[in-house]
DRENPA-3360 file (N, C-alpha, C; in nm, 2 decimals, always signed):
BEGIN
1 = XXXXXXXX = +0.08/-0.12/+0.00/+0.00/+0.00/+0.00/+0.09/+0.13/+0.00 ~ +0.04/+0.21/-0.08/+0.11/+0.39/-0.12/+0.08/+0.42/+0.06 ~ +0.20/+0.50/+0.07/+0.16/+0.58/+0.20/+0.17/+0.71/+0.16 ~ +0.08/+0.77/+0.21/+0.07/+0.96/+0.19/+0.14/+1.03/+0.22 ~ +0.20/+1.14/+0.19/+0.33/+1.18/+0.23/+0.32/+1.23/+0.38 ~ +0.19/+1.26/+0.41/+0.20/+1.33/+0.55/+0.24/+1.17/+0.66 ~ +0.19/+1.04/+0.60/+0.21/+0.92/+0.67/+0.38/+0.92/+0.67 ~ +0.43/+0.92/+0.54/+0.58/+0.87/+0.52/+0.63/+1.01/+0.60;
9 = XXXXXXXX = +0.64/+1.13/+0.59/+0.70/+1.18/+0.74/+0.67/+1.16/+0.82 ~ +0.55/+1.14/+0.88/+0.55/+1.09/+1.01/+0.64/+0.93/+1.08 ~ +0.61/+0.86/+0.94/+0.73/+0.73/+0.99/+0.83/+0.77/+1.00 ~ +0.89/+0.88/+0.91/+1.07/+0.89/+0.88/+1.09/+0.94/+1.06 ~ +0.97/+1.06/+1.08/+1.03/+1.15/+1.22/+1.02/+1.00/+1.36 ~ +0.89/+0.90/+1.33/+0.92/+0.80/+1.44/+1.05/+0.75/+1.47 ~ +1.09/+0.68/+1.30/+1.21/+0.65/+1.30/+1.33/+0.71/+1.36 ~ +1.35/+0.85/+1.35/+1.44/+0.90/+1.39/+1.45/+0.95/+1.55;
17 = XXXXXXXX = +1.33/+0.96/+1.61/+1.33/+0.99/+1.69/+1.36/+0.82/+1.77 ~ +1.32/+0.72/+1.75/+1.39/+0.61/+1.82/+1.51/+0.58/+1.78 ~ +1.55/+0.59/+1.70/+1.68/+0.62/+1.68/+1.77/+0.73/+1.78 ~ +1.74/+0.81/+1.77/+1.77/+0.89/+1.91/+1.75/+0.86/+2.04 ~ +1.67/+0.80/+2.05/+1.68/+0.74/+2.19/+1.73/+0.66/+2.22 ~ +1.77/+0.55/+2.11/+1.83/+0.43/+2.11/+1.99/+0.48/+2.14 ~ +2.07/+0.58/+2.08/+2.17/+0.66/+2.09/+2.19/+0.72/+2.23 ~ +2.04/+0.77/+2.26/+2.08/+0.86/+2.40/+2.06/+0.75/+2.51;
25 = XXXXXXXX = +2.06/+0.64/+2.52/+2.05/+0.53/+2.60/+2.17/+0.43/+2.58 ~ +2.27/+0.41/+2.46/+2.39/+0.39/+2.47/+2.51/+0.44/+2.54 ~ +2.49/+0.59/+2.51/+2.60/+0.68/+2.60/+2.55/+0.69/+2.76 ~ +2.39/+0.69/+2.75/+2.39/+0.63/+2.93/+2.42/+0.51/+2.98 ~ +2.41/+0.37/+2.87/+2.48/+0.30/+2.94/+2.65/+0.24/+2.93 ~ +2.69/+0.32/+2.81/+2.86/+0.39/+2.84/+2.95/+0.43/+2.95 ~ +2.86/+0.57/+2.98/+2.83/+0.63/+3.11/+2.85/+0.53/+3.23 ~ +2.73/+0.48/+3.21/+2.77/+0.37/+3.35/+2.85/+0.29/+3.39;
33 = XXXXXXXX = +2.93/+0.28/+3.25/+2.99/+0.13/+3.27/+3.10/+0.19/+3.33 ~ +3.14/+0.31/+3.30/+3.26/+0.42/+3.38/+3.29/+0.38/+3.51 ~ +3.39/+0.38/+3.60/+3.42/+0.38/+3.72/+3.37/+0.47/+3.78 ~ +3.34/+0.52/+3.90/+3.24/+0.61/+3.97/+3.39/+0.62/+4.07 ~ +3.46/+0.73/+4.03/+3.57/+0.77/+4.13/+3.55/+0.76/+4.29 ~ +3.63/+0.71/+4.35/+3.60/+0.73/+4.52/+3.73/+0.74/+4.62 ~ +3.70/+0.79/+4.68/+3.83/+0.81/+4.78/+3.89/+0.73/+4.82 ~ +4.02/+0.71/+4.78/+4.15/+0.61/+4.76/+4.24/+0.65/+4.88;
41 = XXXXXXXX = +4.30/+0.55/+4.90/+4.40/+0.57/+5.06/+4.53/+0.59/+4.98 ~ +4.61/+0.69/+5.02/+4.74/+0.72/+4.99/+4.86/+0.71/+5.05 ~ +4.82/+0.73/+5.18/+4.96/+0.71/+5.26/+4.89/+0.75/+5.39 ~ +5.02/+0.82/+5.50/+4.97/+0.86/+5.60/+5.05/+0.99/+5.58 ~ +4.97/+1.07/+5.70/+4.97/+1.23/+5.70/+5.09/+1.25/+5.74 ~ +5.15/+1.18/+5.81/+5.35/+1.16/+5.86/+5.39/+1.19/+5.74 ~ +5.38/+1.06/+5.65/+5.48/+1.00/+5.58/+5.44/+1.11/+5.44 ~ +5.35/+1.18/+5.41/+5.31/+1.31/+5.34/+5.42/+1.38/+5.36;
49 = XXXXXXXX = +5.42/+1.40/+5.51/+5.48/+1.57/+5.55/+5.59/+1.54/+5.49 ~ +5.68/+1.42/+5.59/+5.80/+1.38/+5.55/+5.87/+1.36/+5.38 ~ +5.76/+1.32/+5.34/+5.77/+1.28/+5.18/+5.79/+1.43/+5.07 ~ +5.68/+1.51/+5.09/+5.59/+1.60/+5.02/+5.55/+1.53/+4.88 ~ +5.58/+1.48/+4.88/+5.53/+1.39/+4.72/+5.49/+1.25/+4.75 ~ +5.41/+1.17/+4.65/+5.37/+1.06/+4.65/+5.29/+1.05/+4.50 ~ +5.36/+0.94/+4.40/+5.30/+0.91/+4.31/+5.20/+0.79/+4.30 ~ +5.08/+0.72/+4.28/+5.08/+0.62/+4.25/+4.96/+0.57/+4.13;
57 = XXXXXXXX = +4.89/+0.53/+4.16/+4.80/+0.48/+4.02/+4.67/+0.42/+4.12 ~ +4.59/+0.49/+4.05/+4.42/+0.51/+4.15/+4.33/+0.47/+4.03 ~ +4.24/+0.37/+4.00/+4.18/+0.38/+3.90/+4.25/+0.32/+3.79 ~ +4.36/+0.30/+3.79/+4.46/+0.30/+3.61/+4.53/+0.40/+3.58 ~ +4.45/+0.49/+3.66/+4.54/+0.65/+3.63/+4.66/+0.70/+3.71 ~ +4.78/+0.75/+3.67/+4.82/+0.77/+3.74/+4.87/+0.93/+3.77 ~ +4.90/+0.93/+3.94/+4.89/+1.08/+3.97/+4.98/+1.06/+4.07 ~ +5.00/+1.24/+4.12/+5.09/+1.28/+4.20/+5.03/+1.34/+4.29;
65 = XXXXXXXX = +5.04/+1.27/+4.43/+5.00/+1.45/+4.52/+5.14/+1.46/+4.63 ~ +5.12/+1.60/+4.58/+5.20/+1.69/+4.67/+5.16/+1.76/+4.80 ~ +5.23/+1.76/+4.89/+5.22/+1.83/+5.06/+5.30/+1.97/+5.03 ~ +5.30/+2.12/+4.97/+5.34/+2.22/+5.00/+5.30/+2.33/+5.06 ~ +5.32/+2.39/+5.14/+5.25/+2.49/+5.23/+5.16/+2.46/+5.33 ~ +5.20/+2.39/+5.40/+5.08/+2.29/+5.50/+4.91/+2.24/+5.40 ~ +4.95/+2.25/+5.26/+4.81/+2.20/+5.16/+4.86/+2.10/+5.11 ~ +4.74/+2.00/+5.08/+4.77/+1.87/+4.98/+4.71/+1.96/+4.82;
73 = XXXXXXXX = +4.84/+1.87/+4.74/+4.73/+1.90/+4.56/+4.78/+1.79/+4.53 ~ +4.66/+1.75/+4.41/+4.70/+1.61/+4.34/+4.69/+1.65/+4.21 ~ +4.74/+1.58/+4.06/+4.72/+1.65/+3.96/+4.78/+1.52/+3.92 ~ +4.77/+1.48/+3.74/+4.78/+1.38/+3.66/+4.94/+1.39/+3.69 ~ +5.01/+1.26/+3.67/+5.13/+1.25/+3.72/+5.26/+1.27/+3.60 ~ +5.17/+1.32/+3.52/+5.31/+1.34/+3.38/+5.22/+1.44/+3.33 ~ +5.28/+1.53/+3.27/+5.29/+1.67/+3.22/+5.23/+1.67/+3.09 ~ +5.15/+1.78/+3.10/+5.03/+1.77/+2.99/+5.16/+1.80/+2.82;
81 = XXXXXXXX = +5.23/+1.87/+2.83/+5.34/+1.89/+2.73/+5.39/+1.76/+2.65 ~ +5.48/+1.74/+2.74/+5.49/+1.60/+2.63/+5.55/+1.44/+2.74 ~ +5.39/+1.49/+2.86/+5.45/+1.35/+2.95/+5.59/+1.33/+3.01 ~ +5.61/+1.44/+3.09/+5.76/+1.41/+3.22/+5.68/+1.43/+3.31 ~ +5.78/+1.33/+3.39/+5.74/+1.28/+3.55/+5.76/+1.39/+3.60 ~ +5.58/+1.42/+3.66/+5.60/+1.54/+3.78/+5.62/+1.51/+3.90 ~ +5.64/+1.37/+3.93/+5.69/+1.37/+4.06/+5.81/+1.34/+4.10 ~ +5.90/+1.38/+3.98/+6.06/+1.45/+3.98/+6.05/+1.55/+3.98;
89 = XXXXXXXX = +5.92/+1.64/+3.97/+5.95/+1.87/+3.94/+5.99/+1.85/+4.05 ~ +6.07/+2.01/+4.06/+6.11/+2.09/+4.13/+5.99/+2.20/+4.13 ~ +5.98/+2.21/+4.29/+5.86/+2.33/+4.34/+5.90/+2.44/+4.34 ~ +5.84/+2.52/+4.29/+5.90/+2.67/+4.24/+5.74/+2.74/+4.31 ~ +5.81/+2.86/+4.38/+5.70/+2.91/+4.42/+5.70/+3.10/+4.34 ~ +5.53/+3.08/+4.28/+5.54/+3.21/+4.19/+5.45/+3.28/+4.25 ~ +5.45/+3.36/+4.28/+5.32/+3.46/+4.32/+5.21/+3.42/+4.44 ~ +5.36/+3.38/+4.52/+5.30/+3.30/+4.67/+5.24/+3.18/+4.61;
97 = XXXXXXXX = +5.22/+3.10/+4.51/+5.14/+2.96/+4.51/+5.26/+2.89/+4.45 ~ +5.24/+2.76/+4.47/+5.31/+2.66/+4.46/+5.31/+2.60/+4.32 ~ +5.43/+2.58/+4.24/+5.40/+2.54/+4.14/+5.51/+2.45/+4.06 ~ +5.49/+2.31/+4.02/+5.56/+2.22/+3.95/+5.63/+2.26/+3.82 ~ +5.74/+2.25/+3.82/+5.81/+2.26/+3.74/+5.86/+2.15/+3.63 ~ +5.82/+2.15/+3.55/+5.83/+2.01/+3.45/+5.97/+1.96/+3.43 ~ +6.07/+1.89/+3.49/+6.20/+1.84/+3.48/+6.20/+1.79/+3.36 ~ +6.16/+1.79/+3.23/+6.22/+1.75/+3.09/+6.21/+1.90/+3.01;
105 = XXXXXXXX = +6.12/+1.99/+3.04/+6.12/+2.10/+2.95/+6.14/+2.20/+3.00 ~ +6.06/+2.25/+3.18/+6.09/+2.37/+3.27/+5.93/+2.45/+3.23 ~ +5.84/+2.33/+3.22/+5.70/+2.38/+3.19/+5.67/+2.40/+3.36 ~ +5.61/+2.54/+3.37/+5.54/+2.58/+3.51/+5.40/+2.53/+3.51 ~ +5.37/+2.48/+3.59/+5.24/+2.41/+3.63/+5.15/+2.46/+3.76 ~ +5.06/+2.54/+3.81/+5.01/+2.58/+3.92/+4.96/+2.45/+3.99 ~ +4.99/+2.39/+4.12/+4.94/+2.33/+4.15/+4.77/+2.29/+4.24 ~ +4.76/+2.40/+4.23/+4.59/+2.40/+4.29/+4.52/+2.42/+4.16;
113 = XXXXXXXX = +4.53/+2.44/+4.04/+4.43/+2.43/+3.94/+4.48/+2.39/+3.87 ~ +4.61/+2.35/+3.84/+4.65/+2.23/+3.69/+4.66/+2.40/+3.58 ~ +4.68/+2.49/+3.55/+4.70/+2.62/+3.49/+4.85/+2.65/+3.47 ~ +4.90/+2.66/+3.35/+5.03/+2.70/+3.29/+5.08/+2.84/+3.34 ~ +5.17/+2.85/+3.40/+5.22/+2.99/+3.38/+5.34/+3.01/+3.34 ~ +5.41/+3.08/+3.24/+5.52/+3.11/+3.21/+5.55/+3.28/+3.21 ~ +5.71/+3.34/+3.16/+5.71/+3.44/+3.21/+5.73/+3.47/+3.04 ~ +5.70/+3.58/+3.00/+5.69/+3.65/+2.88/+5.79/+3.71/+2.83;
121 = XXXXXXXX = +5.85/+3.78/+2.70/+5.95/+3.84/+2.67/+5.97/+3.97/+2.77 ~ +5.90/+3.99/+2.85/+5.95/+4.10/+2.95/+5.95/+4.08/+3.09 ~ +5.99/+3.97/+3.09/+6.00/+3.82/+3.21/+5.86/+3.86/+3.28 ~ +5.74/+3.89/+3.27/+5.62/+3.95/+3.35/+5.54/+3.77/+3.34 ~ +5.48/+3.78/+3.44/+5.46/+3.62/+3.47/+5.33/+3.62/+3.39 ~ +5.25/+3.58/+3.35/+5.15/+3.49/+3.24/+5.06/+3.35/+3.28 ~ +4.96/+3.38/+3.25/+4.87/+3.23/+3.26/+4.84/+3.19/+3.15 ~ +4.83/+3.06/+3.11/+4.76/+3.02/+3.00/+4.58/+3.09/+3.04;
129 = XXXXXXXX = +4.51/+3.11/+2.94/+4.34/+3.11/+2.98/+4.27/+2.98/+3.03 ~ +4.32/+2.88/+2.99/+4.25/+2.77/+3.05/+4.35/+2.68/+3.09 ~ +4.33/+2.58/+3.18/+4.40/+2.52/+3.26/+4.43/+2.38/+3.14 ~ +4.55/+2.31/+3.14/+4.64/+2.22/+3.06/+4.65/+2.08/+3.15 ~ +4.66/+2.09/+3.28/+4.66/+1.96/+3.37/+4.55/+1.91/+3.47 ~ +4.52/+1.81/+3.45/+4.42/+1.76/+3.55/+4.43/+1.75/+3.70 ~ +4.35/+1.82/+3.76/+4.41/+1.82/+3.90/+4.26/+1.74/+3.94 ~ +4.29/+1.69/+4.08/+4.21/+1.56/+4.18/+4.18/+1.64/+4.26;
137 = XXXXXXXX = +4.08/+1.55/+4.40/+4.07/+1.62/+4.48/+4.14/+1.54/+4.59 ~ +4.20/+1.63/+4.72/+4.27/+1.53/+4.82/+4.23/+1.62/+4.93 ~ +4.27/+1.52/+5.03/+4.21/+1.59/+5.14/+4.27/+1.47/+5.23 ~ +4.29/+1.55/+5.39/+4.37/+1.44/+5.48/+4.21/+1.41/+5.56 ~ +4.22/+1.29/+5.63/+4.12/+1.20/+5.72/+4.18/+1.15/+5.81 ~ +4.14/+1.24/+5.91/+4.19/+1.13/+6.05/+4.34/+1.15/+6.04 ~ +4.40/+1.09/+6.04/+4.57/+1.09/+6.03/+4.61/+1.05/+5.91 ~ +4.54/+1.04/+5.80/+4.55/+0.99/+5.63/+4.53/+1.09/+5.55;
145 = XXXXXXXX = +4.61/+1.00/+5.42/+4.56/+1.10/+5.31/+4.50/+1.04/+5.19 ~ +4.37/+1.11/+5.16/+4.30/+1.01/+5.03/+4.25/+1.12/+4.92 ~ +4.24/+1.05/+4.84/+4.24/+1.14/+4.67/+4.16/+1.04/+4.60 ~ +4.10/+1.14/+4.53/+3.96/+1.08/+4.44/+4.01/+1.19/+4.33 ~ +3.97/+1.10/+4.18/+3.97/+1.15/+4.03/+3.85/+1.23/+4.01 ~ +3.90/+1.36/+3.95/+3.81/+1.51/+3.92/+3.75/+1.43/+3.74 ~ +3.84/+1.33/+3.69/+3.82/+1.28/+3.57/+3.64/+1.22/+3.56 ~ +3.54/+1.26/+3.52/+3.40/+1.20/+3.53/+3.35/+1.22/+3.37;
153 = XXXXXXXX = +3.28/+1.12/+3.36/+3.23/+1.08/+3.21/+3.18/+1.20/+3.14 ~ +3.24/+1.27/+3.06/+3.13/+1.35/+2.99/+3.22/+1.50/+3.06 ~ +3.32/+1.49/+3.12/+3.41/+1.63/+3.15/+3.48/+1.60/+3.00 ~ +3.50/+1.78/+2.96/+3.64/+1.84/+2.93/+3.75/+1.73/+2.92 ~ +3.78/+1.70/+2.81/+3.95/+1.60/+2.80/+4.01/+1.77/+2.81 ~ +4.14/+1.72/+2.89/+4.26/+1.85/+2.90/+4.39/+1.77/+2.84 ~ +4.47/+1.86/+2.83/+4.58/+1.81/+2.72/+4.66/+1.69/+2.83 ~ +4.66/+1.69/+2.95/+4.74/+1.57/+3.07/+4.65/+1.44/+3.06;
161 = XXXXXXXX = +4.52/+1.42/+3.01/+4.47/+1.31/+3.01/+4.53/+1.27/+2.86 ~ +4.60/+1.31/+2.78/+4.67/+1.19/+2.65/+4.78/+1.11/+2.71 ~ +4.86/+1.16/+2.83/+4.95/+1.15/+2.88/+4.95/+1.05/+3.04 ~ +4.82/+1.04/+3.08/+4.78/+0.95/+3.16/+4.70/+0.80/+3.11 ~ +4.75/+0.69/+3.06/+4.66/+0.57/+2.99/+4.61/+0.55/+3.11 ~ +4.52/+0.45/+3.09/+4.44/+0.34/+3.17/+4.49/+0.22/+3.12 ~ +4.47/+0.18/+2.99/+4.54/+0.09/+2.97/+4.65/+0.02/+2.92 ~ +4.69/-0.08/+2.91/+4.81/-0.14/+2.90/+4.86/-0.07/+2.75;
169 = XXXXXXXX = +4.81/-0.12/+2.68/+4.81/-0.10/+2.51/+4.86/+0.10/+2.52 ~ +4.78/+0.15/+2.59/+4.84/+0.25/+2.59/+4.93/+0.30/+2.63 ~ +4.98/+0.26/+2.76/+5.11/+0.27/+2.82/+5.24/+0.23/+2.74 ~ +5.21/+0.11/+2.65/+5.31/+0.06/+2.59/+5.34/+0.17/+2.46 ~ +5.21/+0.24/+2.39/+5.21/+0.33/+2.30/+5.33/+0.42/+2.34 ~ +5.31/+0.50/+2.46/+5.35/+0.60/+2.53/+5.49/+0.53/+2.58 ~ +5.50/+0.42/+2.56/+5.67/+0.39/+2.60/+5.70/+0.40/+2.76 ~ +5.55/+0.36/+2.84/+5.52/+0.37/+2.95/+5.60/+0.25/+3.04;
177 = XX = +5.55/+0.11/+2.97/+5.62/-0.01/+2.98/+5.70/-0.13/+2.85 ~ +5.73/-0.20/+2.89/+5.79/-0.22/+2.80/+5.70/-0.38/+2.75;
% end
């Protein structure tokens, strides 16, 4: 049987609109299949002080937190540039805040927002507009210290997440492992 044209759009828009939901019910359950970040044990609040650094791998991911100025910061553990270990920087402090200094290039890194600063042809200090490294959240408990991933399904990729894999295949890409 002919269908009328007003019938055949109406099928085309059914069509597409379950089509669309079929789509918007994949990336929810994409979404879910995600890890749901949670507060991870790190060390103890001694061995922090004493340390000021601690790198390890929470999730797959791995990260750095630092103890400077009686504050914890955590942030992806290789440098959004071209992946050096930030928990070899040297802490350079710019404009009273604390900030990692990339031991392969001398990339400045703010450590409370993951934000580039460099100093300009008239040495005057400089922010990137948007922040370049992924920073966590940490916080001490009791006599501990635990950190949970700011990384959640459906955020902003920043240029330090190509430089943190999850997995293997990637690591090996990145010359991570061998």
């Amino acid at each position: 049987p002919k269908l009328s044209r007003t019938d055949f759009v109406s099928s085309l828009t059914t069509m597409n609109n379950n089509n669309e939901e079929q789509k918007e019910q994949n990336v929810e359950d994409e979404i879910e299949e995600e890890e749901e970040p949670v507060w991870t044990y790190v060390c103890s609040k001694g061995d922090i002080k004493m340390l000021k650094r601690k790198c390890l791998e929470v999730q797959g991911r791995s990260i750095v937190v630092f103890y400077e100025k009686n504050r914890l910061y955590s942030l992806d553990s290789r440098c959004y540039h071209f992946g050096g270990p930030l928990e070899n920087s040297d802490i350079e402090d710019i404009l009273s805040k604390p900030h990692a200094v990339c031991p392969w290039h001398g990339y400045k890194i703010r450590l409370e927002d993951g934000v580039k600063v460099y100093y300009d042809m008239q040495k005057k200090i400089k922010e990137m507009p948007k922040r370049s490294q992924r920073t966590h959240y940490v916080k001490f408990q009791d006599e501990d210290v635990y950190v949970k991933l700011s990384a959640m399904p459906g955020t902003k990729e920043l240029q330090s997440d190509h430089y943190c894999p999850k997995t293997y295949e990637e690591k090996r890409r990145l010359g991570l492992v061998q």
